[in-house]
Jmol script that loads the backbone (N, CA, C; Angstrom):
load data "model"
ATOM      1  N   UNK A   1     100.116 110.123 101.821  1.00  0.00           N
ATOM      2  CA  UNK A   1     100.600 109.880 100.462  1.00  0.00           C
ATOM      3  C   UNK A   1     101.180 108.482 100.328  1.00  0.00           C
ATOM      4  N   UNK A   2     102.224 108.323 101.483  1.00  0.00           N
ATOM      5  CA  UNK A   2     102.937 106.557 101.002  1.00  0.00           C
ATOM      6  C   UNK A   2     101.452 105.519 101.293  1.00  0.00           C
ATOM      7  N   UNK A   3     100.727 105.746 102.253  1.00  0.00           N
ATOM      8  CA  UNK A   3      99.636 104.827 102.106  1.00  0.00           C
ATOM      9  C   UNK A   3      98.870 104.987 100.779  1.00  0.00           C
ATOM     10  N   UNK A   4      98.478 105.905 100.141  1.00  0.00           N
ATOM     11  CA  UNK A   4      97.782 106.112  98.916  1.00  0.00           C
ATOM     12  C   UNK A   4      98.485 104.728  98.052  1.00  0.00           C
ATOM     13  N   UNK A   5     100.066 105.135  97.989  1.00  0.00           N
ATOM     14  CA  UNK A   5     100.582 104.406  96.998  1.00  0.00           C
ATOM     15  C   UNK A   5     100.790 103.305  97.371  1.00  0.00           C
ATOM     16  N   UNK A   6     100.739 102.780  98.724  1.00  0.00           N
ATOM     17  CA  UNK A   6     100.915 101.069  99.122  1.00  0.00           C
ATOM     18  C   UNK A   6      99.392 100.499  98.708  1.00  0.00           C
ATOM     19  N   UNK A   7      98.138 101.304  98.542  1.00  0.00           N
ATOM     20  CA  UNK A   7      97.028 100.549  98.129  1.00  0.00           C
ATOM     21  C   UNK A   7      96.928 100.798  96.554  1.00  0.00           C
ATOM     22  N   UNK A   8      97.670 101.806  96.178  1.00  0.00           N
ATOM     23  CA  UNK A   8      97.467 101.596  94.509  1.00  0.00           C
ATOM     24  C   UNK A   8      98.729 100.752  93.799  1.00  0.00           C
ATOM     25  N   UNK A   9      99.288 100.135  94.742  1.00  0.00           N
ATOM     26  CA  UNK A   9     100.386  99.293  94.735  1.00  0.00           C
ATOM     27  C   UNK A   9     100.184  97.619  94.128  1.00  0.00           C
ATOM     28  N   UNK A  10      99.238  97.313  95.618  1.00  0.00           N
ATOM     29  CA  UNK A  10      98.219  96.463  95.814  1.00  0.00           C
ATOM     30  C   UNK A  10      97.431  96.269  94.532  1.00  0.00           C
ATOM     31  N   UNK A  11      96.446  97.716  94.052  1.00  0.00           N
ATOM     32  CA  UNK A  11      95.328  97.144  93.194  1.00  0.00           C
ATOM     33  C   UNK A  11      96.214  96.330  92.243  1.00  0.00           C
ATOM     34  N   UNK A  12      97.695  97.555  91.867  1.00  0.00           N
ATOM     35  CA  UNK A  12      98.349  96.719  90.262  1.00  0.00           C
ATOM     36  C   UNK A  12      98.700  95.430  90.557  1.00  0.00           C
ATOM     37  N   UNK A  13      99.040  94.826  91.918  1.00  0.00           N
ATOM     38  CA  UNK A  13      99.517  93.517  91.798  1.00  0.00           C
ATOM     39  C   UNK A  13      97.953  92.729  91.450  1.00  0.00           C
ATOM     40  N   UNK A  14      97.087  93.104  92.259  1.00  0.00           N
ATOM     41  CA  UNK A  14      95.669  91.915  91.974  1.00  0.00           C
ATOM     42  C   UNK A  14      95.283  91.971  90.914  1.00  0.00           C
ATOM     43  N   UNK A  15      95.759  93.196  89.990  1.00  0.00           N
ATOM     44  CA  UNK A  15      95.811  93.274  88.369  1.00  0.00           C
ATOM     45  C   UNK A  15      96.110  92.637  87.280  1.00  0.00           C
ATOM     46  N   UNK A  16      97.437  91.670  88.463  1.00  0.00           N
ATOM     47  CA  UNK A  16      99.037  91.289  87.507  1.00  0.00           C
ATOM     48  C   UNK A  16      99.409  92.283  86.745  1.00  0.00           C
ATOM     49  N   UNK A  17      99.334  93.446  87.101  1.00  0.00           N
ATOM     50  CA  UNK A  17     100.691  94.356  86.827  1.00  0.00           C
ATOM     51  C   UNK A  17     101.662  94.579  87.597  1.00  0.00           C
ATOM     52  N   UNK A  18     103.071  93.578  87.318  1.00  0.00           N
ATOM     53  CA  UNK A  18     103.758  93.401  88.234  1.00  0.00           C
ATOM     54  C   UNK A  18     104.890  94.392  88.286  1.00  0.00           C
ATOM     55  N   UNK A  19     105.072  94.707  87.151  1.00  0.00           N
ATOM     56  CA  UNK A  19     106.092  96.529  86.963  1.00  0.00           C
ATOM     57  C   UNK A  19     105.388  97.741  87.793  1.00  0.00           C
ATOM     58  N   UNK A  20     104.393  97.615  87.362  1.00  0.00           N
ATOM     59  CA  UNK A  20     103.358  98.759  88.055  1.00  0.00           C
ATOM     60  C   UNK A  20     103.589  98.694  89.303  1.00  0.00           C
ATOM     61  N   UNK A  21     103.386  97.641  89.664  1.00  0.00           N
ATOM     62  CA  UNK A  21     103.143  97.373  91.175  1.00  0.00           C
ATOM     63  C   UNK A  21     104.595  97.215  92.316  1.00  0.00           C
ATOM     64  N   UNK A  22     105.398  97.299  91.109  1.00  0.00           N
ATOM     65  CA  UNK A  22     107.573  97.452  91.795  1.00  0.00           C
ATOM     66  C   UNK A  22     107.444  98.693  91.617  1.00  0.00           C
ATOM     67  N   UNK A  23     106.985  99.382  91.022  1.00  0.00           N
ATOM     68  CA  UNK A  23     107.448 100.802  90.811  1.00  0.00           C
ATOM     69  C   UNK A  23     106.615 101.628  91.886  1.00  0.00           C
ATOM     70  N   UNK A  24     105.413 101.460  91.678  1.00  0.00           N
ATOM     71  CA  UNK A  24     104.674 102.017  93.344  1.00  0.00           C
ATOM     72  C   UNK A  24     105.056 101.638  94.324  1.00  0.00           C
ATOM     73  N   UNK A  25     105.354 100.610  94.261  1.00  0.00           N
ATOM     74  CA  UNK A  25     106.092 100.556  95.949  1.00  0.00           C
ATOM     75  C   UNK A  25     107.951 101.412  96.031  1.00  0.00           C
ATOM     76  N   UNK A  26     108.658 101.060  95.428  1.00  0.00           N
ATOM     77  CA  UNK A  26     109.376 102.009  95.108  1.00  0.00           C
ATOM     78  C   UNK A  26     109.392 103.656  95.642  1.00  0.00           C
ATOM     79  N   UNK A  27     108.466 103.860  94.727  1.00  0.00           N
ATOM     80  CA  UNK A  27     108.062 105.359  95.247  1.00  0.00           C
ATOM     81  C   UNK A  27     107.869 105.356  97.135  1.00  0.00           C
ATOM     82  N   UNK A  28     106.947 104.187  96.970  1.00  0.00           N
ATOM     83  CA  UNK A  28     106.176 104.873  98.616  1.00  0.00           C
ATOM     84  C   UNK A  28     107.728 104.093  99.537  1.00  0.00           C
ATOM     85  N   UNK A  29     108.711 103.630  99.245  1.00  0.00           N
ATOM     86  CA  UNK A  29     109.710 102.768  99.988  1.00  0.00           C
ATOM     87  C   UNK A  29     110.524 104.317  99.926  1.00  0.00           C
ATOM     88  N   UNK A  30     110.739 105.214  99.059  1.00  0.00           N
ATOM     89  CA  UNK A  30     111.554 106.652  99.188  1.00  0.00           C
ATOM     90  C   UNK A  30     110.896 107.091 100.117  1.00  0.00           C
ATOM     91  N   UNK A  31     109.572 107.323 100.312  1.00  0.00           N
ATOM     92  CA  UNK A  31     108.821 108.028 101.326  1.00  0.00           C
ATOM     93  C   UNK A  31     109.175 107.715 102.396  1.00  0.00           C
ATOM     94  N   UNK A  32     108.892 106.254 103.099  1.00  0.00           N
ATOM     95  CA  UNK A  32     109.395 105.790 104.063  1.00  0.00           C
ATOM     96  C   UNK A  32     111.357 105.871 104.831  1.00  0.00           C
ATOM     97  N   UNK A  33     111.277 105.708 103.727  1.00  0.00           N
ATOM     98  CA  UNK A  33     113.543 105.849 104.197  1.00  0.00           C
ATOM     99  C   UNK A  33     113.107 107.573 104.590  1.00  0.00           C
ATOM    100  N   UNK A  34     112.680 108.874 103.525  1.00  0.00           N
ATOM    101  CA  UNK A  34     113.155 109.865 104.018  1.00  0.00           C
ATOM    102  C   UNK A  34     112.609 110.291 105.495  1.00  0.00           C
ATOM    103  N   UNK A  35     111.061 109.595 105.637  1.00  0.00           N
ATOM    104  CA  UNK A  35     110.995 110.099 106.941  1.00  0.00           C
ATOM    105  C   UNK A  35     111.203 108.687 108.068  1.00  0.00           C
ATOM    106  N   UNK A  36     112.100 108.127 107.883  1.00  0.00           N
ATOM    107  CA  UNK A  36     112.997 106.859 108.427  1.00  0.00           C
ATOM    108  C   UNK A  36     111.805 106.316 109.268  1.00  0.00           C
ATOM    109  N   UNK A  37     111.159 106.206 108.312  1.00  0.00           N
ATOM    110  CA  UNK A  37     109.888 105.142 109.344  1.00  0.00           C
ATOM    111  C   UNK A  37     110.165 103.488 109.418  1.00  0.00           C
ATOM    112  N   UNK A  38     109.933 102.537 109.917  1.00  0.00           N
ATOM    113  CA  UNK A  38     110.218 100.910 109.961  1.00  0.00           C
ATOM    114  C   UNK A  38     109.505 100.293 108.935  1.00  0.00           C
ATOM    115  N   UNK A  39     108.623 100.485 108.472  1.00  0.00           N
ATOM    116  CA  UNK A  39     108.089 100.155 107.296  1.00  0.00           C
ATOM    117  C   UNK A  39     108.749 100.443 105.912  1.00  0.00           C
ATOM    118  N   UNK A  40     110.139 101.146 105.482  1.00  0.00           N
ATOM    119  CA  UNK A  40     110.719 101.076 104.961  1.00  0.00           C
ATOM    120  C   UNK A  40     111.413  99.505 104.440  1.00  0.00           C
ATOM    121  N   UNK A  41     111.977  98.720 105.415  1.00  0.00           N
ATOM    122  CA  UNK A  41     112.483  97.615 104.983  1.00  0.00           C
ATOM    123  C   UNK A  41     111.754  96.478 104.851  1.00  0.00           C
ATOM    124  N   UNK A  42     110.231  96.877 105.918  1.00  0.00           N
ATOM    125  CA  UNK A  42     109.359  96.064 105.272  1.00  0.00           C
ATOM    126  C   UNK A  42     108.556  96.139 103.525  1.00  0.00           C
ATOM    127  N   UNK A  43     108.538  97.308 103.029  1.00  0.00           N
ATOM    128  CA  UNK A  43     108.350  97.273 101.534  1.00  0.00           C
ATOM    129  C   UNK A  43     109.764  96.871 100.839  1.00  0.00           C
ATOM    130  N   UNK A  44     110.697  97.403 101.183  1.00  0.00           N
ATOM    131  CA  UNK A  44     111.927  96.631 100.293  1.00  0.00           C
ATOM    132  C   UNK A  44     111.379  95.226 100.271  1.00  0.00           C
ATOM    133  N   UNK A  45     111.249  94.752 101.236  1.00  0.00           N
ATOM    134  CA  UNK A  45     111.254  92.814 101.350  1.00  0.00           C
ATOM    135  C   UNK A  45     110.244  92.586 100.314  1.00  0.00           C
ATOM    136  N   UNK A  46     109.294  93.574 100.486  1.00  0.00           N
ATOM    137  CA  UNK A  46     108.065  93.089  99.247  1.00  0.00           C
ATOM    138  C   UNK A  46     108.381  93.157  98.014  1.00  0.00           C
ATOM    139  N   UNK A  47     109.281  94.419  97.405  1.00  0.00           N
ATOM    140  CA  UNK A  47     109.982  94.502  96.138  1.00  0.00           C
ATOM    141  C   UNK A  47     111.180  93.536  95.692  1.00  0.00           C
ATOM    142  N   UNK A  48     111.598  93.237  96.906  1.00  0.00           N
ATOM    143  CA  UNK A  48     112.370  92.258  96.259  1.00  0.00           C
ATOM    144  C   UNK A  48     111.678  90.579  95.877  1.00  0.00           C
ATOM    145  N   UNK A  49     111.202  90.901  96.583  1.00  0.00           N
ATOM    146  CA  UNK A  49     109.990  89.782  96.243  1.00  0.00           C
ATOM    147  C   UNK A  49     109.374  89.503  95.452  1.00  0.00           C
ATOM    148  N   UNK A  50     109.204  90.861  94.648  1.00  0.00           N
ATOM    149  CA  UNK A  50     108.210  90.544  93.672  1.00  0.00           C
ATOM    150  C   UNK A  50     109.314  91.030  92.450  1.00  0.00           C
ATOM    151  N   UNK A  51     110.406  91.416  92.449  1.00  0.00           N
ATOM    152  CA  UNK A  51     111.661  91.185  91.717  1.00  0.00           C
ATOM    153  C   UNK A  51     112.249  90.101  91.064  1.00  0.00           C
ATOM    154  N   UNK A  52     111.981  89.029  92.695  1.00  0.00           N
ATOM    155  CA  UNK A  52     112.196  87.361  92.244  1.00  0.00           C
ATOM    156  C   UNK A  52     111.360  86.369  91.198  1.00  0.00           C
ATOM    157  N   UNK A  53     109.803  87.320  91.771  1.00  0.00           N
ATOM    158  CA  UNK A  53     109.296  86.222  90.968  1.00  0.00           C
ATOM    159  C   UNK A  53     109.085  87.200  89.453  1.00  0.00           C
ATOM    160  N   UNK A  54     109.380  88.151  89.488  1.00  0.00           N
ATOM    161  CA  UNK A  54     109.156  88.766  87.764  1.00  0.00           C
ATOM    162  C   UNK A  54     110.489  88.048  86.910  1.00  0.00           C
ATOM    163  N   UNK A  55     111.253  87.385  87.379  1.00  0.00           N
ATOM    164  CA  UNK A  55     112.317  87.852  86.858  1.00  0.00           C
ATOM    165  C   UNK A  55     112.627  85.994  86.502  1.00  0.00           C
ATOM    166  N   UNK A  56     111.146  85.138  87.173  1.00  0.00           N
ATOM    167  CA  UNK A  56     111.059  83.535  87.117  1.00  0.00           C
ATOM    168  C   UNK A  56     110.624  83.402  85.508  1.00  0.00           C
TER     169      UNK A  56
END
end "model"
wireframe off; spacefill off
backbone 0.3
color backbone group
C-alpha cells in the first residue's frame, strides 16, 4: 500500500500537482512511522521539500 502511494505520489508531482503530491506522501509517511520503518524520515525530507518550494 505505502509503495502504491509513493508512485501515485510521483505521477502527481510529474503532473505539477504539487498538493496532490504533499498529501500522498503524507498518507504513505503515516504508513511508514506506524510500522516504524526508515523510510519514514526519508519521505518527511521530501514533503518538506516540496512544502518549500510550494510555498516560493
Amino acid at each position: 500500500m505505502s509503495e502504491l502511494l509513493m508512485d501515485e505520489a510521483r505521477q502527481a508531482l510529474g503532473k505539477g500537482d504539487l498538493q496532490t503530491a504533499i498529501q500522498t506522501y503524507r498518507k504513505a509517511a503515516r504508513i511508514f512511522e506506524e510500522r516504524k520503518d526508515s523510510r519514514y524520515q526519508e519521505v518527511e525530507q521530501i514533503i518538506a521539500e516540496l512544502e518549500r518550494n510550494a510555498n516560493k
